[in-house]
C-alpha positions in Angstrom: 0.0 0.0 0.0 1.4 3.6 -0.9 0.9 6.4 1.1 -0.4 9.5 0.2 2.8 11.2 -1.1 3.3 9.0 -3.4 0.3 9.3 -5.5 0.7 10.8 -9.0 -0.4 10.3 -12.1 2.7 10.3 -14.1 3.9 7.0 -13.9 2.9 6.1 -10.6 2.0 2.5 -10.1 0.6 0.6 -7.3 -2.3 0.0 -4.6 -3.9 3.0 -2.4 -6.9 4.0 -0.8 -8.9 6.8 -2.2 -10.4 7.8 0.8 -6.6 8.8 2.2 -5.6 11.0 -0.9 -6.8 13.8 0.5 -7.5 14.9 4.3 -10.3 16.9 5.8 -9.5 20.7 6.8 -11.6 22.5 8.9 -13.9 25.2 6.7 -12.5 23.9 3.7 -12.6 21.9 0.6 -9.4 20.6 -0.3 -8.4 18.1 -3.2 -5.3 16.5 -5.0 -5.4 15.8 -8.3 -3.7 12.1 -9.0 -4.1 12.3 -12.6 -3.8 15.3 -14.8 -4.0 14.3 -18.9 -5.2 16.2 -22.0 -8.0 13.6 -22.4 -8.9 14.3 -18.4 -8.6 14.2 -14.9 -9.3 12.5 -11.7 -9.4 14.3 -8.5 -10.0 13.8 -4.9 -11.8 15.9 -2.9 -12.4 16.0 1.4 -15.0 18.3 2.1 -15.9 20.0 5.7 -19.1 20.0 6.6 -21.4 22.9 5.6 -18.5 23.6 2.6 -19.5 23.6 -1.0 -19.0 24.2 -5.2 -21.2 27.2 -6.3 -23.3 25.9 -9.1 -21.1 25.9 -12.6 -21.3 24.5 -15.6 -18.1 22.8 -17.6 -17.9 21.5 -21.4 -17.0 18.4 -20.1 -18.6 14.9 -18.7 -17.9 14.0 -15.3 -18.5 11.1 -12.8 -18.5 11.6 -9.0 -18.1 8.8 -7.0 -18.5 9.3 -3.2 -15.5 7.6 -1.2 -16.3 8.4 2.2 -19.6 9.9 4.1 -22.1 11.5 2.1 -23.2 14.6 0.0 -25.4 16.2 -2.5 -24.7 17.1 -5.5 -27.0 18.8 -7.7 -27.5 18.5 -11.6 -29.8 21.5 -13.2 -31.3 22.2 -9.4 -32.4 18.4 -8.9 -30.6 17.4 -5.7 -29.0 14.0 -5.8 -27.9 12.6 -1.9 -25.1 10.0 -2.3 -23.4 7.8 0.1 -20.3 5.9 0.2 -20.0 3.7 -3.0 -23.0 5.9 -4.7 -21.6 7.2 -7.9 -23.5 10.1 -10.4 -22.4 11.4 -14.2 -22.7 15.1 -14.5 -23.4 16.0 -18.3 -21.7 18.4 -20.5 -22.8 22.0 -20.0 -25.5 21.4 -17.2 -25.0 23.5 -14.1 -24.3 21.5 -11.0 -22.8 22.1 -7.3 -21.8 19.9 -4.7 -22.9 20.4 -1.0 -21.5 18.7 2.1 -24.5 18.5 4.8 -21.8 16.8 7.3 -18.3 15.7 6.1 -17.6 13.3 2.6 -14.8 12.8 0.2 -15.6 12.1 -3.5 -13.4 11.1 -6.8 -14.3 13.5 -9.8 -13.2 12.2 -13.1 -13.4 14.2 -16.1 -13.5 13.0 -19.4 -11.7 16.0 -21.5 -11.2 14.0 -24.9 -13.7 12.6 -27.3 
């Protein structure tokens, strides 16, 4: 198992836990991104709880998958409540934000490339 350091996306090979990418920071969000290409990304994310993403849009597809706790996360103002293992695609160009009610981490990849 690899510890958190040692996580990158270029080149990196082996076994870790999601949920311990990324730690939880009092009145924050914070997040590491372990794989950064032109095709997409994959990012981790720990969210306090009351913290948020302001509704946005991006040109992009994206799946969440909730690692730890659980959030909401809301597609064109239809909230969505996920728990651990719960996973949601956020289309192209549809607003959506992400709200954490008590504390959760989630793994965002974005599919960039066609």
């Amino acid at each position: 198992m690899h510890n958190i350091d040692e996580v990158k996306g270029d080149g990196f090979s082996g076994v870790f836990r999601v949920a311990e990418i990324v730690n939880y920071q009092s009145g924050a969000v914070v997040s590491k991104t372990i794989i950064d290409k032109d095709a997409g990304t994959v990012t981790v994310f720990a969210f306090d709880q009351g913290q948020k993403l302001s509704e946005h849009t991006v040109p992009y597809e994206a799946l969440v998958t909730v690692v730890e706790g659980e959030g909401a996360i809301s597609i064109s103002r239809k909230r969505h409540v996920l728990s651990q293992g719960d996973s949601i695609v956020m289309p192209a160009n549809k607003p959506h934000a992400v709200f954490a009610a008590k504390r959760f981490k989630m793994m965002l990849t974005m599919i960039k490339g066609e």
